[in-house]
Wavefront OBJ file of the C-alpha trace (Angstrom):
o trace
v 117.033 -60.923 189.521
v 114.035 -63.636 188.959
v 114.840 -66.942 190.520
v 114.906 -69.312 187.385
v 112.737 -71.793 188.933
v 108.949 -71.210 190.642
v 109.566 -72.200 194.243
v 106.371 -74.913 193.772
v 108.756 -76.951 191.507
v 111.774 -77.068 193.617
v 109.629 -78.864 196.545
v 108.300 -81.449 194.573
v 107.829 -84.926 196.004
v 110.349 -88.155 194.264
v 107.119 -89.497 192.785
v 105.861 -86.417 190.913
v 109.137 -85.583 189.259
v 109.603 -89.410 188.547
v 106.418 -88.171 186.177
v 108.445 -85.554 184.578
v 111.186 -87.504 183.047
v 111.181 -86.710 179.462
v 114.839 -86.576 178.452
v 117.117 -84.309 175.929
v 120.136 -84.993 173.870
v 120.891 -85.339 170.260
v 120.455 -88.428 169.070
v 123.800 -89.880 167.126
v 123.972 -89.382 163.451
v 123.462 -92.254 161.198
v 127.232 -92.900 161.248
v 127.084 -94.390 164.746
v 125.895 -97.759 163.817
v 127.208 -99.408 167.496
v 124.846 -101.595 169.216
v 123.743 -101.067 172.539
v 122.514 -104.044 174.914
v 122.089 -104.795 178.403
v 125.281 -105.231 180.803
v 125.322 -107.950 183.040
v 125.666 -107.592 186.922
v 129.517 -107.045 186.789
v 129.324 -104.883 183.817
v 128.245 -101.612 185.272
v 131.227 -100.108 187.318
v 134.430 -99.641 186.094
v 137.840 -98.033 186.444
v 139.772 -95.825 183.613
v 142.942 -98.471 184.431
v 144.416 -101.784 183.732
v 143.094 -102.932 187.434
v 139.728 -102.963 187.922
v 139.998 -102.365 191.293
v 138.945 -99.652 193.543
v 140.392 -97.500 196.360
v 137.931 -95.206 198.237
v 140.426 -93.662 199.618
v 141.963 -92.298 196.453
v 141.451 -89.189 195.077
v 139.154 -89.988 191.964
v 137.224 -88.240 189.240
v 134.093 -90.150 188.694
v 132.167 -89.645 185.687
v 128.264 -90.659 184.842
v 127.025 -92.447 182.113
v 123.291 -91.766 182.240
v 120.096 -91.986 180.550
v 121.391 -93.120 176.817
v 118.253 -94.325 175.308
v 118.610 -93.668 171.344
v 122.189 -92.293 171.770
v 123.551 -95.614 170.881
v 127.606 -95.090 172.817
v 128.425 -91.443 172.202
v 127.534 -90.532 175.863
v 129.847 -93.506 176.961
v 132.352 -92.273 174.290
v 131.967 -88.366 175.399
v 132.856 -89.448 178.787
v 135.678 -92.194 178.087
v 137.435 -88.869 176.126
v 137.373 -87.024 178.997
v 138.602 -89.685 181.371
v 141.473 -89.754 179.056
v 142.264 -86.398 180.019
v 141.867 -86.820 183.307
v 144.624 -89.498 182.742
v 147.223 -87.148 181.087
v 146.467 -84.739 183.540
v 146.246 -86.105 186.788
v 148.201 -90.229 186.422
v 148.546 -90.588 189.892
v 144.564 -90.186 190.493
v 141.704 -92.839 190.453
v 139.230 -92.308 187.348
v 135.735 -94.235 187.790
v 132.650 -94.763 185.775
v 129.576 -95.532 186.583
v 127.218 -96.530 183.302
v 123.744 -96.834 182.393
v 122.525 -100.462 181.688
v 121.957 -99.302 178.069
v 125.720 -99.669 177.435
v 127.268 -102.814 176.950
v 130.587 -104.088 178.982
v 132.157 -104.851 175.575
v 131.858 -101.274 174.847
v 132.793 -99.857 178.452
v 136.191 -102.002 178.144
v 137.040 -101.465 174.220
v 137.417 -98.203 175.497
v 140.081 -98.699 177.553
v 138.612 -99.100 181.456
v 138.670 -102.376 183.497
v 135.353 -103.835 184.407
v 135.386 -103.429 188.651
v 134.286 -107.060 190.104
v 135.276 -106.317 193.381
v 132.408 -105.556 196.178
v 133.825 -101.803 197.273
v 131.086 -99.848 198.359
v 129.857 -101.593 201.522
v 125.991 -101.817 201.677
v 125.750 -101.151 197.727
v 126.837 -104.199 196.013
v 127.904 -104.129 192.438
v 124.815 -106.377 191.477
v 122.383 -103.195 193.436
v 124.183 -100.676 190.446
v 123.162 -103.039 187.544
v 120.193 -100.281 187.394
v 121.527 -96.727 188.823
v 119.084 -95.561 190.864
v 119.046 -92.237 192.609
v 119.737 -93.554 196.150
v 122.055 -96.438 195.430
v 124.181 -94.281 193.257
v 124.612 -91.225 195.963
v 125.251 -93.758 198.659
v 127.884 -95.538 196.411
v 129.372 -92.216 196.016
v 129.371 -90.898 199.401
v 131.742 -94.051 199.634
v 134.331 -92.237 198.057
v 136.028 -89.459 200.137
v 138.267 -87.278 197.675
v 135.815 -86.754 195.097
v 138.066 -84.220 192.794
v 135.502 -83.962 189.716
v 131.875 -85.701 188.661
v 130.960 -85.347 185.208
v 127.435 -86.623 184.152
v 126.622 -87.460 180.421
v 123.386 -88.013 179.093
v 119.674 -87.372 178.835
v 118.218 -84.312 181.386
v 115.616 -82.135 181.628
v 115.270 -78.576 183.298
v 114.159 -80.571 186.221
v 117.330 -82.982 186.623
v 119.349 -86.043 185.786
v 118.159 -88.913 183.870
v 119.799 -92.333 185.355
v 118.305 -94.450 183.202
v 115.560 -94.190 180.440
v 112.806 -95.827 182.279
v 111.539 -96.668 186.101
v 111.366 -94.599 189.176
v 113.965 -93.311 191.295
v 116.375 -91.778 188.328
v 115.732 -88.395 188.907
v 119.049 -86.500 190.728
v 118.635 -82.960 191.259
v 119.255 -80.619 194.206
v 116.692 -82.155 196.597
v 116.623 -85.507 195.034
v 117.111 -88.453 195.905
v 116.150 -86.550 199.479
v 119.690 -87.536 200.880
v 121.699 -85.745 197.631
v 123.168 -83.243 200.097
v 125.285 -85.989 202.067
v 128.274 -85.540 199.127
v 128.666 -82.212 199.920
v 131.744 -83.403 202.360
v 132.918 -86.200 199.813
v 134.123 -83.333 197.197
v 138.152 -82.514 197.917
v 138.343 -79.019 198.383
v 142.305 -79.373 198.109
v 141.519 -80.823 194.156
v 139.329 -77.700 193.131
v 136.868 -79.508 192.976
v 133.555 -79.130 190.106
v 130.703 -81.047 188.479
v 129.724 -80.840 184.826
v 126.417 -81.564 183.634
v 126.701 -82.435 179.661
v 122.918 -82.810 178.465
v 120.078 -80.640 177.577
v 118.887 -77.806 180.421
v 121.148 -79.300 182.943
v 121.608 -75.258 183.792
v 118.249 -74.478 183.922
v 117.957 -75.471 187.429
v 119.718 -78.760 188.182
v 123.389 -77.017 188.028
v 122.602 -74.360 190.764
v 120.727 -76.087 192.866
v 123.756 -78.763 193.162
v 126.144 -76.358 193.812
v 123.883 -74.484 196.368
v 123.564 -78.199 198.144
v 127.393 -79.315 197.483
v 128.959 -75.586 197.501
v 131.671 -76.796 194.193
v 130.891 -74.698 191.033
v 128.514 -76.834 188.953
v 127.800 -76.183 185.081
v 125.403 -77.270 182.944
v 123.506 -76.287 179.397
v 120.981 -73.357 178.757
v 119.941 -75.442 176.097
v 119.706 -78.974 174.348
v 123.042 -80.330 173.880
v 124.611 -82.637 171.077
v 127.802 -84.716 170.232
v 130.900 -83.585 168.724
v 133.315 -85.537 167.189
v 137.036 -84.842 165.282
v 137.382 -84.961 162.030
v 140.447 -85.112 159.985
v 141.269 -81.116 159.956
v 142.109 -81.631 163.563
v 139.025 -79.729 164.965
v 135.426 -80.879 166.488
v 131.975 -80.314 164.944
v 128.530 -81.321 165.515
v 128.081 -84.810 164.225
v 126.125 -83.986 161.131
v 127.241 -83.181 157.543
v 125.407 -80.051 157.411
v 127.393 -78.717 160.187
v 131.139 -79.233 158.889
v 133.166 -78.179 155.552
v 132.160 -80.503 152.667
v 135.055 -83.123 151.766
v 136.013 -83.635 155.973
v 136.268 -87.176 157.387
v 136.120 -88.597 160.513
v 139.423 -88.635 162.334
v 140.900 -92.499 163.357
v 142.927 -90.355 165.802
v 142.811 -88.315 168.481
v 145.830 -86.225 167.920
v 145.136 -82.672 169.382
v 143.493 -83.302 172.854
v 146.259 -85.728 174.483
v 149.829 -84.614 174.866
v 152.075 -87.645 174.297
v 149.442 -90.139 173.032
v 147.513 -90.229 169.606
v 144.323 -92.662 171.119
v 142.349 -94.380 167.992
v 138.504 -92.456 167.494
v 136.747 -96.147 167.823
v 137.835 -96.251 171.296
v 136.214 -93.674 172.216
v 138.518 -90.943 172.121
v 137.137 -88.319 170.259
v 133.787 -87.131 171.347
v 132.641 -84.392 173.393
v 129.099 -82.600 173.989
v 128.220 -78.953 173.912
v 125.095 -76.669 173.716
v 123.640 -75.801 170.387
v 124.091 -72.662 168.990
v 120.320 -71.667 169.419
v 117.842 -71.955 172.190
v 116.060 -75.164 173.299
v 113.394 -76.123 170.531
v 112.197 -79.425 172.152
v 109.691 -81.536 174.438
v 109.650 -79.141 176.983
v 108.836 -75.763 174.786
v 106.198 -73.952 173.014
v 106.577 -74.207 168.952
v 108.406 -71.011 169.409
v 111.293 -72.778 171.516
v 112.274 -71.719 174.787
v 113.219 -68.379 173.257
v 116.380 -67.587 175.078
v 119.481 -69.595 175.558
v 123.457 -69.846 175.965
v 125.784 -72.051 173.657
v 128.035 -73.014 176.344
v 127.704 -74.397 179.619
v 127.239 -72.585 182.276
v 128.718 -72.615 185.620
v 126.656 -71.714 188.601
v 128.889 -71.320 191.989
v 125.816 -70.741 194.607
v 128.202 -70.315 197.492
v 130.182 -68.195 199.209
v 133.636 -68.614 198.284
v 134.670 -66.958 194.917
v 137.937 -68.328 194.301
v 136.803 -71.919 194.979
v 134.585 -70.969 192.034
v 136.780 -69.316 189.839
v 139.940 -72.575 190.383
v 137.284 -75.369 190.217
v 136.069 -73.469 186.765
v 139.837 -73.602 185.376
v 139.950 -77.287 186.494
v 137.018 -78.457 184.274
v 138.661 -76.405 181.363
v 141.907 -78.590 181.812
v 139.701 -81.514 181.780
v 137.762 -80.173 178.469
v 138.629 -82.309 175.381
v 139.637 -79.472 173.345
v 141.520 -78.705 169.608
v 143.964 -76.737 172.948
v 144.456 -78.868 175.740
v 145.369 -76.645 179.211
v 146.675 -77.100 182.074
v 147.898 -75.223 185.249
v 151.887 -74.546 183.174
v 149.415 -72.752 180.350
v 150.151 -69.395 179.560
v 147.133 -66.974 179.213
v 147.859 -66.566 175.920
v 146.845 -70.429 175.259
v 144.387 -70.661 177.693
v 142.576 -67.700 175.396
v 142.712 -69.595 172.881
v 141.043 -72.877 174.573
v 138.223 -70.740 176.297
v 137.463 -69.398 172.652
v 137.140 -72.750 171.537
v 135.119 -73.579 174.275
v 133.145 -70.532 173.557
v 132.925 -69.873 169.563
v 131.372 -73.291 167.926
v 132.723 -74.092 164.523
v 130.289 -74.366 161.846
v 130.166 -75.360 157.927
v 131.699 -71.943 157.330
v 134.768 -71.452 158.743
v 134.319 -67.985 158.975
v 131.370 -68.074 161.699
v 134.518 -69.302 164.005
v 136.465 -66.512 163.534
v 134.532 -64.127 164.127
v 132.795 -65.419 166.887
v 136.890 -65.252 168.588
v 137.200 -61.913 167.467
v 134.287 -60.717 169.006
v 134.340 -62.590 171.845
v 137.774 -61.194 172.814
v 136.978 -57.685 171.776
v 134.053 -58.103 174.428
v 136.671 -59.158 177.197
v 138.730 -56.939 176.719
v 137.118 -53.671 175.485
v 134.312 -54.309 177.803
v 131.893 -54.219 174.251
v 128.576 -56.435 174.485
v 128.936 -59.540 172.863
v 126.864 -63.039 172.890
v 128.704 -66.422 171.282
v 125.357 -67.804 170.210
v 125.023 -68.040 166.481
v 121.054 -68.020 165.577
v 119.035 -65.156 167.902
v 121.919 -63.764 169.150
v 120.081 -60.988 171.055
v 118.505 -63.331 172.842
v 121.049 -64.737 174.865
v 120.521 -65.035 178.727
v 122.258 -62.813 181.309
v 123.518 -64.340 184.217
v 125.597 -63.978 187.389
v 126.874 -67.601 189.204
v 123.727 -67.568 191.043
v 120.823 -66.683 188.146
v 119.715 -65.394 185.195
v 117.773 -62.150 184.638
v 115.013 -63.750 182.426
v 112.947 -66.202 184.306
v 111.946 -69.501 183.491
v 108.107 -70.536 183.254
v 106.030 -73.267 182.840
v 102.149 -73.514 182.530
v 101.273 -75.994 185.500
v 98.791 -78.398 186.347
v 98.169 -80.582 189.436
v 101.417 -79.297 190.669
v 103.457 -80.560 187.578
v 104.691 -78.596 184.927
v 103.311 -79.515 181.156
v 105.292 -80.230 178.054
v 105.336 -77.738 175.410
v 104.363 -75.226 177.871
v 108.553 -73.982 179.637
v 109.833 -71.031 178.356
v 112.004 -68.310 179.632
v 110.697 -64.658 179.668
v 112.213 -61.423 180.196
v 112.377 -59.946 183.143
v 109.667 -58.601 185.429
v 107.433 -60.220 182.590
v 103.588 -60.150 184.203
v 102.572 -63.509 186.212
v 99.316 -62.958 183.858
v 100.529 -62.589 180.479
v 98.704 -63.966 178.066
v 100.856 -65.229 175.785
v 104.966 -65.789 176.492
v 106.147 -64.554 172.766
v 104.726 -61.086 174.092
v 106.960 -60.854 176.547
v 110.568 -61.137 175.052
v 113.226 -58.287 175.225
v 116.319 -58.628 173.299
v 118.900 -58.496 175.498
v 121.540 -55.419 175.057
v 123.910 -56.159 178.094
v 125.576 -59.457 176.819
v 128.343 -59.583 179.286
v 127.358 -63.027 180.676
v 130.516 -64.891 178.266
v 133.111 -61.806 179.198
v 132.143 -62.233 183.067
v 132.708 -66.206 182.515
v 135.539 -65.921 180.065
v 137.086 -63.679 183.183
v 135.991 -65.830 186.043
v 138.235 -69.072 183.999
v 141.262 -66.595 183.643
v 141.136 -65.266 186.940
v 141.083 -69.128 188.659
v 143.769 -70.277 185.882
v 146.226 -67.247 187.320
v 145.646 -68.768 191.048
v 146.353 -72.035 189.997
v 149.511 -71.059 188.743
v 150.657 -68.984 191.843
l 1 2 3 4 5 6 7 8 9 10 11 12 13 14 15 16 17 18 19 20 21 22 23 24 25 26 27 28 29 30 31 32 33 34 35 36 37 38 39 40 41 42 43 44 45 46 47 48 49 50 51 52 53 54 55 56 57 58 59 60 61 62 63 64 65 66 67 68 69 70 71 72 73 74 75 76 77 78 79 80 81 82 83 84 85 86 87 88 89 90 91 92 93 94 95 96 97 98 99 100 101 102 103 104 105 106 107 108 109 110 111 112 113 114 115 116 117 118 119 120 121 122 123 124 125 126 127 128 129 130 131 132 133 134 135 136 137 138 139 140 141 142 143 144 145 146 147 148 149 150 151 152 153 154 155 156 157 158 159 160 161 162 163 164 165 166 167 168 169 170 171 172 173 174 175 176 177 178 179 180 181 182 183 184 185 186 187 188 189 190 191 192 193 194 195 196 197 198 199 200 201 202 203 204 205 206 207 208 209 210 211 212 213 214 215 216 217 218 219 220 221 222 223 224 225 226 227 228 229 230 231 232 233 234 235 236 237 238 239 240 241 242 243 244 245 246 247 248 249 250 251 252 253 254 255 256 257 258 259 260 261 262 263 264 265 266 267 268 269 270 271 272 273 274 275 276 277 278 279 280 281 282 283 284 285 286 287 288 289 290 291 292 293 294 295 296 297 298 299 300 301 302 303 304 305 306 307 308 309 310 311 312 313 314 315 316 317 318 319 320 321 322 323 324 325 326 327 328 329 330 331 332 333 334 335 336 337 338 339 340 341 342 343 344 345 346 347 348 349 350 351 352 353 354 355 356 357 358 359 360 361 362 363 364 365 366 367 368 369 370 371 372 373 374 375 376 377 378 379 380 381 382 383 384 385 386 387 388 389 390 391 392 393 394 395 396 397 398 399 400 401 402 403 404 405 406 407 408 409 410 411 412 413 414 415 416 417 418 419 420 421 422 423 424 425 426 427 428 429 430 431 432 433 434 435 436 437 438 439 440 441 442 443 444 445 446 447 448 449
């Protein structure tokens, strides 16, 4: 298999990817009227709690709010839902987020979390974080020592993290900052622990490089991302009219992802991001887009230990804000029914759903090929938890790969091909959702035991 990266871009320097840091995400619909300003000093740490304060000693699931520039607060919201099953799940553990300077502190506490004032992370002060830089972030992390989860949401690129929308040092990928690999030690291995990367391309590169650095399964997108949000039938869709049954509204509750608690939708409560249903179209590609992709994220486990991989994988899906929360008591019957959900996207007809599920689990278990992705269907990647078959490519210059230029290729595609849309199998194997679809089963059943 083709490594999905050239080896010249994995080595390059903090100040040439600092050049590369074009974001991706969906920008919110036209609903989403919230303001966004700059937080103050004490405004940019805070815990999912009535406290405020932290305990690095704790066992804590720490969750990102990047690069949000345009996105107004549905990456602050995405993450806030998820914290809030992290809650329900796990009440006895220490939830923390760490936001972007393009969200407010009115927002960050309407939503439920404490503002942390305290001064917990030795050398890095609160006032250091009011920007998150690459290096003061990972060293206020590697302050924590049970890391059980790290969810990032925001802008990204097929070359890493966004931090913020602007400046230098807000790149994080797997060799930057150049100190990234100290976490690998912080991560819990007693918590299964994982990392989630919700923006565009965060798979391309970023997620298996991290877990090759941090050895925790790591997922991210094969493609751009956007927001989902409940509406009033009790199920998510894409935050546009064109992409949900006419006559739906916006749900003021959240009352299918929280068991015991019905949390209002303005508190941020009932968003979520996933892939689209296509591949990437977008700064980064041709006019022809990208040309293959994967509606779901995708979890790279570049490491030794399988069933770290396979119970770290069932942990995130517990954590997923879903239409059918999970959790370790599941049976498998439910936890089908989640992973087809996380699978299968919902679209204006209801029908797409359907039989996305049917074919989906007619591909698990009949061993038939089968891709979730809606539009160019044969084009879906194939990959294992280390790469994909198709390789990605980008036209280069001075070292630096060029917008418009990144596209995957089939593979074995000629290093002197002279144009990328001539080299572009459909893909007849489709077995990269079944082999995912198992590894999430098979790390639910040793959970249970």
């Amino acid at each position: 298999m083709k490594s999905t990266m050239p080896r010249s871009l994995r080595a390059l320097s903090l100040a040439l990817v600092a050049a590369l840091a074009t974001g991706c995400a969906s920008e919110t619909s036209p609903e989403d009227t919230t303001s966004t300003v700059s937080g103050s000093e004490d405004e940019l740490v805070a815990t999912f709690d009535q406290e405020g304060n932290i305990d690095l000693r704790k066992r804590t699931h720490v969750l990102l709010v990047g690069d949000s520039d345009k996105l107004a607060s549905s990456p602050l919201h995405a993450a806030t839902s998820r914290a809030r099953r992290y809650a329900t799940l796990y009440p006895n553990d220490q939830i923390v987020l760490f936001v972007t300077q393009d969200v407010s502190g009115a927002e960050v506490t309407k939503s439920g979390a404490s503002i942390v004032q305290d001064e917990p992370f030795g050398d890095v002060r609160i006032s250091d974080l009011r920007r998150l830089s690459d290096t003061k972030l990972i060293a206020a992390l590697d302050r924590f020592g049970k890391i059980a989860s790290l969810d990032f949401f925001g802008h990204s690129s097929p070359f890493g993290l966004l931090l913020e929308s602007s400046g230098e040092s807000r790149i994080v990928n797997g060799s930057l900052p150049t100190g990234v690999g100290v976490l690998k030690d912080n991560f819990e291995k007693a918590a299964n622990p994982f990392v989630t990367l919700n923006g565009c391309n965060g798979g391309v590169s970023t997620a298996a490089e991290l877990s090759r650095v941090w050895a925790v399964p790591v997922s991210g997108a094969m493609a751009a991302s956007h927001f989902q949000t409940l509406r009033d039938d009790g199920r998510f869709y894409r935050d546009d009219p064109s992409s949900y049954p006419d006559g739906l509204r916006a749900a003021s509750k959240n009352t299918v992802s929280f068991e015991g608690s019905s949390p209002a939708c303005a508190t941020g409560a009932c968003t979520r991001m996933r892939p689209d249903n296509y591949p990437y179209y977008g700064v980064w590609a041709p006019e022809f887009g990208m040309q293959y992709g994967l509606n779901y994220y995708k979890f790279f486990c570049d490491f030794a230990d399988e069933k770290a991989c396979q119970k770290g994988m069932a942990a995130s899906l517990y954590g997923s804000v879903s239409e059918h929360p999970v959790d370790a008591s599941s049976t498998e019957s439910e936890m089908r029914e989640a992973l087809a959900e996380f699978f299968c996207m919902r679209e204006k007809d209801p029908a797409w759903f359907e039989q996305c599920r049917a074919g989906l689990f007619e591909s698990v278990d009949e061993g038939t090929p089968f891709s979730p992705m809606k539009a160019q269907n044969d084009y879906s990647l194939e990959c294992d938890f280390k790469r994909c078959e198709q390789e990605f490519r980008c036209k280069m210059q001075d070292g630096l790969p060029q917008k418009k230029t990144c596209t995957w290729l089939s593979p074995n595609c000629p290093a002197n091909i002279s144009s990328p849309k001539d080299c572009r199998a459909k893909n007849t194997k489709k077995r990269t959702a079944a082999n995912e679809f198992a590894a999430y089963l098979a790390g639910h059943q040793q959970l249970q035991r």
